[in-house]
N, C-alpha and C positions, 0 to 999 in steps of 0.2 A: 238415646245412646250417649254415654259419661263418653269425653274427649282422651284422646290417652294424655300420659303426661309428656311425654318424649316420643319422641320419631327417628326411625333412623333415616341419615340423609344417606345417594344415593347418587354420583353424580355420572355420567358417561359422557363428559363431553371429551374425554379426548377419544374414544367410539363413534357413537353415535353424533356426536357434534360436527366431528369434522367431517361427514359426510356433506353439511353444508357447502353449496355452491364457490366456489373461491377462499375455503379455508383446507389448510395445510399445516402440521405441525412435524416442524424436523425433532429428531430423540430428544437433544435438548432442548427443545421447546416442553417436548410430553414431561421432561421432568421437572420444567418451571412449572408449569402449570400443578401437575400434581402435587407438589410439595404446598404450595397456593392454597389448595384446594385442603390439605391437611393442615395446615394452621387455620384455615377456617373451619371445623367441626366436623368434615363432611366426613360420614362414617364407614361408607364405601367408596371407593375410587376405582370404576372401569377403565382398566390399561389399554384396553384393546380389542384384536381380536388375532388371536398367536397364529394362526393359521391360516393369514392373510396376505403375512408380507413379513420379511425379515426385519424391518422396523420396532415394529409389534414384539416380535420376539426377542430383538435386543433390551426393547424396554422393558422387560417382566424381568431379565438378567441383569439388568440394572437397578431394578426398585427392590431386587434380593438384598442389595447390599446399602441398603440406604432403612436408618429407624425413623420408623413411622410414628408421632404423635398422637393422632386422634383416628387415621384409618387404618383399612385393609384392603391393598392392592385385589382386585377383582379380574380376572381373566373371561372373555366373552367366548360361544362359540356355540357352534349348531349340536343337533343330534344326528345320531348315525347315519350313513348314508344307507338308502331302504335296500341295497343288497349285500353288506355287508354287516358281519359279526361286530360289536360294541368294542371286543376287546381288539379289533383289528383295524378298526376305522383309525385314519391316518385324524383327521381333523379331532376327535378324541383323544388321541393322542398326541396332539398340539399341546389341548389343553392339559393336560396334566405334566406337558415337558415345563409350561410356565411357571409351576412352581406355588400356587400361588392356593391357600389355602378355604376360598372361595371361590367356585365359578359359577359362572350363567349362563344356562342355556338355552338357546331359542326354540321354543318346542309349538310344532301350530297345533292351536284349538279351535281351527275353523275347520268342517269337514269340508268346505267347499274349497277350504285352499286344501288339505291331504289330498284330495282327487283331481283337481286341476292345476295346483301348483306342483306336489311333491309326486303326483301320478300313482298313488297308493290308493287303496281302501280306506274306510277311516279305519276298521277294527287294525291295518296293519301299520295306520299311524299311532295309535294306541299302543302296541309292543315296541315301536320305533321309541317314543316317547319313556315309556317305562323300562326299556334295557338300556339305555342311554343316563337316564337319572343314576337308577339302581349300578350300573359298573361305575361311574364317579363316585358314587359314597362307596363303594365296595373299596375304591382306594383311600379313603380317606377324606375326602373332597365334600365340604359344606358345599350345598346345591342350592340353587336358585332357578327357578320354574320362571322364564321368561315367554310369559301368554301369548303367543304372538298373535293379534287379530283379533281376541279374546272378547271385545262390546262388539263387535261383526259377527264371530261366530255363533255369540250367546242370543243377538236379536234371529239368525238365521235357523240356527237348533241348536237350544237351549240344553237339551239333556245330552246332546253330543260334547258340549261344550262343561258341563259338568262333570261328564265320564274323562274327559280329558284332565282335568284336575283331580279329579280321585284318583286316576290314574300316576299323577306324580306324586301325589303325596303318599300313595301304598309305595311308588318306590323309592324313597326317601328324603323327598323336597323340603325345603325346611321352610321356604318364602314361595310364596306366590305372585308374580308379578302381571297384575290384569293390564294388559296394553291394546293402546286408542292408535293401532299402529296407523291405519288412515286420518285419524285426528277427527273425524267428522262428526262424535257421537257428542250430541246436548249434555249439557251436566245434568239436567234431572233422569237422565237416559243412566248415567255413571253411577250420580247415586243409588239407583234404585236397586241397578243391579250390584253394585259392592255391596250392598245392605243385604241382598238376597244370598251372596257368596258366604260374608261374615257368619251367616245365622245358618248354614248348612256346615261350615269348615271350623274347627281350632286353628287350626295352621297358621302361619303370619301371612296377611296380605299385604300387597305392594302394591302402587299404581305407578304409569309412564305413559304419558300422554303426549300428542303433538298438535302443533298450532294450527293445524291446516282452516279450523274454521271458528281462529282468536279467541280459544276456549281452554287451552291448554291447562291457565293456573288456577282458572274459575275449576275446570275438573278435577284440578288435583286437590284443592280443599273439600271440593263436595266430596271426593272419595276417601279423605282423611275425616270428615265427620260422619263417613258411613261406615267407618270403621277401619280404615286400611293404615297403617301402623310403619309402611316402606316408603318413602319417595323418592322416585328418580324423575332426573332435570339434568338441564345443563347449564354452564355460568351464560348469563346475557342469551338463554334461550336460544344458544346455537343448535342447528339442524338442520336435514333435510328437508326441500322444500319450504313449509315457509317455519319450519325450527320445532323444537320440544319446549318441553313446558319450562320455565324461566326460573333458576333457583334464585336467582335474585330479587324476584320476586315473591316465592315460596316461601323462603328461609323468612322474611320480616314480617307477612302475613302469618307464619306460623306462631311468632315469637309475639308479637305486638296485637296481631287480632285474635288469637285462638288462644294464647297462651299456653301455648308450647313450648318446651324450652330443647329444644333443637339443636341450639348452639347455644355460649352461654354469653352475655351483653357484650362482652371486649369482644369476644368476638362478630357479633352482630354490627360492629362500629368499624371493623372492619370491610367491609361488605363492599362498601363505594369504592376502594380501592382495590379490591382481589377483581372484581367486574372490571374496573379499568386495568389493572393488569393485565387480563389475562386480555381483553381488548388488542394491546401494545402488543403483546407475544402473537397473538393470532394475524398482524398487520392489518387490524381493520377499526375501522372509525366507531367511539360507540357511540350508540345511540343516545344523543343529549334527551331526549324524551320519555327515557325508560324509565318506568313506576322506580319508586326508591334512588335509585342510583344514579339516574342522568344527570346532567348538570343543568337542567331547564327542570329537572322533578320538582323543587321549589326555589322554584322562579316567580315573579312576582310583577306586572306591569300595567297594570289598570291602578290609575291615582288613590281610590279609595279602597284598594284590595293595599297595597303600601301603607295608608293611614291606617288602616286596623290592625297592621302586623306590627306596625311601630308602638302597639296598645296590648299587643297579645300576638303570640306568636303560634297560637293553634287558631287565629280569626279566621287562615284561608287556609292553613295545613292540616293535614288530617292525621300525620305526627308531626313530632320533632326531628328534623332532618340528622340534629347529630345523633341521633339512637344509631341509625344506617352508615353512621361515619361521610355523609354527604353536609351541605352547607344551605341555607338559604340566599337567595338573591334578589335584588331590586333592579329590576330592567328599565333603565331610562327610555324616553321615545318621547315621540310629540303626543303621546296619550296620557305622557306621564302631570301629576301634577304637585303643587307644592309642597305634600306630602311624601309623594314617592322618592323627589328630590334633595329633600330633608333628611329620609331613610337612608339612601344611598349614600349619600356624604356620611353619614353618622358611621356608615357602614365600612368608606373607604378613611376614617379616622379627622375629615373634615368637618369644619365647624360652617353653618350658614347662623350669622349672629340678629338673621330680622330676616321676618317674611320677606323685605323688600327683595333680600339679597335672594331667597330661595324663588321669587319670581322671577327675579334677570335672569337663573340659569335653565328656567321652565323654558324664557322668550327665546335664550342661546341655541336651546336645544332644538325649538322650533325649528329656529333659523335656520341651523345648517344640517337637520335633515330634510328640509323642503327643496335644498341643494344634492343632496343624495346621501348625505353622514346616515350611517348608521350606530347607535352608541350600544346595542341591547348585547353586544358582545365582546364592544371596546372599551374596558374601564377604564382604561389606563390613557386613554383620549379624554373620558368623560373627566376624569380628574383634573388632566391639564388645564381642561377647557374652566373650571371650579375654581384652580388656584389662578387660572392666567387675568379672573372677575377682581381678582384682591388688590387694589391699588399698588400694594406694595410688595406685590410679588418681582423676581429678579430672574428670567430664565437663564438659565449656563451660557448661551449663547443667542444670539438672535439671525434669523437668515436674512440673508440679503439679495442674493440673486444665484441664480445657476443657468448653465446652459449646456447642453448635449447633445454631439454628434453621433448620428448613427448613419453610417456609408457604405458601399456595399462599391467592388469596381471588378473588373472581370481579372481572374485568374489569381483574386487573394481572399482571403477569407473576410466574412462581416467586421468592418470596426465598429465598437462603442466609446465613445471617450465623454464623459462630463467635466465642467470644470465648476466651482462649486464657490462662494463670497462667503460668511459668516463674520459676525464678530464677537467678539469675546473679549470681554474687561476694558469695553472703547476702542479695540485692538481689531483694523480688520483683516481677517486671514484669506489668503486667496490659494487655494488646490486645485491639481486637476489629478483625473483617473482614469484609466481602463479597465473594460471588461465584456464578460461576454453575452451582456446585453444591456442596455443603457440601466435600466435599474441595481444591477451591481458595478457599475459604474460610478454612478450617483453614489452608492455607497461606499465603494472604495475611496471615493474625491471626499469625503465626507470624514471619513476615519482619518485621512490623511489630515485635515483642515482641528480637527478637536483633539485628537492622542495627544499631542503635547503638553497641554494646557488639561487634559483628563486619561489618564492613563486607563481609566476602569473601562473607555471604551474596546479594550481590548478582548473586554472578559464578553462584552455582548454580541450574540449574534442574533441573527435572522433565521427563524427555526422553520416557517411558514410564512406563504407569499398567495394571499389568494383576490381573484379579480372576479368582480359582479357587475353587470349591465343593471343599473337602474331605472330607465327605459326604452325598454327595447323595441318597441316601435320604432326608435327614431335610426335602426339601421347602426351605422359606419359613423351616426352624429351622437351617440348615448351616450348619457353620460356615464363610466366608469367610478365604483367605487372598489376600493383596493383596502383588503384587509392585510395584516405584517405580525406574524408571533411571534415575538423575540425572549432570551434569555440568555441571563447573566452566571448560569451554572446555580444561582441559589434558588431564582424564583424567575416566574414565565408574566408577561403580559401581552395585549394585543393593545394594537391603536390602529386607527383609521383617516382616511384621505380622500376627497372627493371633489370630481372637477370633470369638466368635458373633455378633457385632455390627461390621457392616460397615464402619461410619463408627471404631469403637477399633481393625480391625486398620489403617486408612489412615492414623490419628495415629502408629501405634508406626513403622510402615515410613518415613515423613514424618520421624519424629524422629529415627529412623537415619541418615537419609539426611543429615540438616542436622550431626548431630551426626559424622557418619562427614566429612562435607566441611570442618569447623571442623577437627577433628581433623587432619586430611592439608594443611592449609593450614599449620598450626603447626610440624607435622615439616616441610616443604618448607620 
C-alpha cells in the first residue's frame, strides 16, 4: 500500500492531555496552547469537552473570536444518553452550543463495554450510535466517529465491531477514529487490523493510541502505513495514565521518515520549542530525553562518539537536530576524551591551540569531578574552568574569603547574615548581607561587594537553585553538589560547586555564575 501524501494532524491535548495526573490548564493557558498548536500545522485542535465544565465552554466562546491559521477548533462529547431522545439530550446539545463546526464523538464499539459499561444491548448501542451521529450532521455539524475501545472490541467480536462502524458511516461520519483506548494492543495487532478496516471502508480512517504499554507512536506509524490518513496525539505525549501517543514524536517521523508532509519544514524547526512551550504553560519539567525534542536527544558523551561528530555530524545522529529546531550537544565527564573536549570548546567558540592544552582540560575535568563536579549540564562552569587554563586570562574579580552566620535564639525569627572579601582591580572590597537563608545571603553580600565596579550585575538573577548528594552512603557527611540557573534577561546558563560542605559548594556555583555573566556581558 502507496503512503498518503499528507495527514491530517489531530491534536487533544488540551482534552484528553489534561487528564494527566497533575496537569491543569486555566482558559488562558487552553488559549496559549492552542494558538501553539496552530502555528505549528496542527489541523485539528480539540477544545474540550463543552459539557464538562464551564471552562470548556468559555473556551469554544473564546476561540469564536479568534482567526485561525492552519486549524479547526474541535468540540468533543459523548452520544445520547440510552434513554433519551438525540434531539433532547442535554450533552448533544452542549455540543452544538460550542459552535464549533467539527465535533467528536465518543461512540463505543465494544459490545462488552454497551452491556457492562453503557447497560444496553449492543443492537440498542447501535441506534444510540447512529441517531447521535445522524442529528449532528442533521445540523450541520462535520462528525467525527471516536472508536472508543475499537482494537478490544475488534479482537473480542470482530463483526460486532464492524457493524458498529457501518453503523456510523450509514449515519453520516465523515472520519473514523480507531482507538487503543487501553493502550495495550502490539503494533502488528494495529496494523493488521487498520489494513483490514481500510479494505472494507472508503471512509477516512483515523488512529489515537495511548502509551500504556510504550507503543503508542510505534502504533500510530504502523496504522499510518496501513492506511489511516487521521492522527491524533498530544504535545510531549501528555495523558492519562502513562499518556497518548507523542506528536512530537509523530510529526518528525512523519515528515523525515515517511515523508509525509504533515507540516511544512519552518514549521517542523519549530517543534523544539512549541514541546518546550507548551511544557512552561502546563508547569511541568520536560523531559530532557524525549526522542527529537529533549535536550539530551542529541547529546553526545562517549570520547569517540564526539570525534566522529567533529567529522560528520550524522556519525552518531540519526538526523540533523536543526531539522526539529533542537541543537546538538557535547557532554563533558571523566569519560570524555581529547576529542569530546576539542568539540565542545569549538562549540562554546573556544579555541584549544595543541593537544597539550586539550589534555590539561581532560586531566581538570577528571579532577574535579572525582570531587563531586559535575560539568554534563554546566557549561558555563565548564567554560570558566577552559578560560581560567589560559595563562593570561584576567577574571572580573577574584574571591577571597567569606564567612556566614546562621543563628536561631528563642522568640525571633532565623538570622542569616554573610560577609563576603573580593578583589577587584588590586582593590579589596569587603560586604556584608542578609537573608532569608545563608545562600541568599551570600548572594545579597555579593551584589553588594561587585555593582559598583559592574552594574550589569543587576540585570542577573538566580532563576534555579538545586542541591544533589553525591554520596549518599556517607549520611549527614556527603558530599553536596549544588547546581545555580541564572539569567540576565537575554540568555540563561548553569554553573556548578562542589565540596563536603554545603554552604562552599553554593559560594563556588554563585561565583561562576556572577563571574560567567560579567564575562559574556564584556564579549557582547
Amino acid at each position: 500500500m502507496s503512503l498518503p501524501k499528507t495527514i491530517d494532524l489531530y491534536d487533544t491535548t488540551l482534552r484528553d492531555g489534561v487528564q494527566r495526573e497533575g496537569l491543569s490548564f486555566s482558559l488562558d493557558d487552553k488559549l496559549k496552547v492552542a494558538r501553539k498548536l496552530d502555528q505549528l500545522g496542527v489541523r485539528y485542535i480539540e477544545g474540550g469537552y463543552p459539557g464538562s465544565n464551564p471552562r470548556d465552554q468559555e473556551f469554544f466562546a473564546r476561540a469564536r473570536t479568534v482567526t485561525w491559521e492552519n486549524a479547526s477548533i474541535v468540540a468533543f462529547g459523548s452520544t445520547r444518553y440510552k434513554d433519551q431522545r438525540a434531539e433532547d439530550d442535554p450533552w448533544l446539545r452542549d455540543l452544538l452550543a460550542a459552535g464549533t463546526d467539527v465535533v467528536t464523538i465518543v461512540c463505543k464499539h465494544s459490545a462488552f463495554h454497551a452491556t457492562d459499561v453503557l447497560g444496553v444491548t449492543p443492537e440498542q448501542n447501535l441506534e444510540i450510535v447512529g441517531d447521535s451521529i445522524r442529528f449532528l450532521r442533521q445540523q450541520g455539524k462535520r462528525v467525527f466517529d471516536d472508536a472508543e475501545h475499537f482494537f478490544d472490541g475488534w479482537k473480542q467480536d470482530r463483526d460486532y465491531a464492524r457493524a458498529a462502524l457501518r453503523t456510523a458511516v450509514d449515519a453520516g461520519a465523515e472520519c473514523l477514529v480507531m482507538c487503543d483506548t487501553n493502550g495495550g494492543t502490539l503494533t502488528n495487532e494495529i496494523a493488521e487490523i487498520v489494513r483490514a478496516v481500510c479494505a472494507e471502508l472508503t471512509v477516512q480512517i483515523g488512529i489515537h493510541t495511548h502509551n500504556d504499554a510504550e507503543l503508542a507512536v510505534a502504533n500510530t506509524l504502523a496504522a499510518v502505513q496501513a492506511g489511516a490518513t487521521h492522527v491524533q496525539g498530544t504535545i510531549n505525549g501528555y495523558g492519562e495514565r502513562c499518556g497518548n501517543a507523542n506528536l512530537c514524536a509523530i510529526i518528525p517521523n512523519l515528515k523525515l521518515k515517511l515523508g509525509i508532509d504533515c507540516v511544512t519544514e519552518e514549521q517542523l524547526r519549530s517543534l523544539t520549542e512549541a514541546s518546550r512551550y507548551v511544557s512552561e504553560v502546563a508547569n511541568l519539567h520536560p523531559d530532557p530525553h524525549m526522542a527529537f525534542v529533549g535536550t539530551s536527544a542529541f547529546a553526545h558523551k562517549a570520547g569517540y562518539h564526539a570525534d566522529a561528530m567533529r567529522k560528520t555530524p550524522l556519525s552518531y545522529q540519526h538526523v540533523l537536530p536543526e531539522l526539529v529546531g533542537n541543537q546538538g550537544r557535547i557532554l563533558i565527564s571523566e569519560l570524555s576524551g581529547r576529542g569530546a573536549v576539542a568539540s565542545k570548546a569549538q562549540m562554546l567558540g573556544l579555541k584549544l591551540d595543541s593537544p597539550e592544552r586539550a589534555r590539561q582540560v581532560v586531566e581538570r575535568v577528571k579532577q574535579l569531578e572525582s570531587r563531586g563536579y559535575q560539568f554534563e549540564g554546566a557549561e558555563a562552569s565548564f567554560e570558566l574552568m577552559v578560560r581560567r587554563l589560559d595563562a593570561d586570562y584576567k577574571p572580573p574579580f577574584d574571591l577571597v574569603d567569606f564567612f556566614v552566620l546562621v543563628e536561631t535564639r528563642e522568640g525571633r525569627d532565623m538570622l542569616s547574615e554573610a560577609m563576603v572579601k573580593v578583589r577587584i582591580s588590586g582593590q579589596l572590597i569587603h560586604t556584608a548581607g542578609e537573608g532569608n537563608g545563608p545562600v541568599n545571603a551570600l548572594d545579597n553580600a555579593m551584589r553588594k561587594a561587585l555593582t559598583p565596579a559592574f552594574p550589569h550585575v543587576n540585570d542577573i538573577r538566580l532563576t534555579d537553585y538545586k542541591v544533589r548528594i553525591v554520596d549518599e552512603a556517607s549520611g549527614t557527611a556527603a558530599t553536596p553538589r549544588v547546581m545555580i540557573d541564572s539569567s540576565d534577561g537575554e540568555a540563561t546558563w548553569t554553573t556548578v560547586g562542589s565540596s563536603t560542605n554545603i554552604i562552599e559548594a553554593s559560594w563556588l556555583a554563585l561565583a561562576d555564575s556572577y563571574e560567567y555573566g560579567l564575562q559574556r556581558a564584556t564579549r557582547a
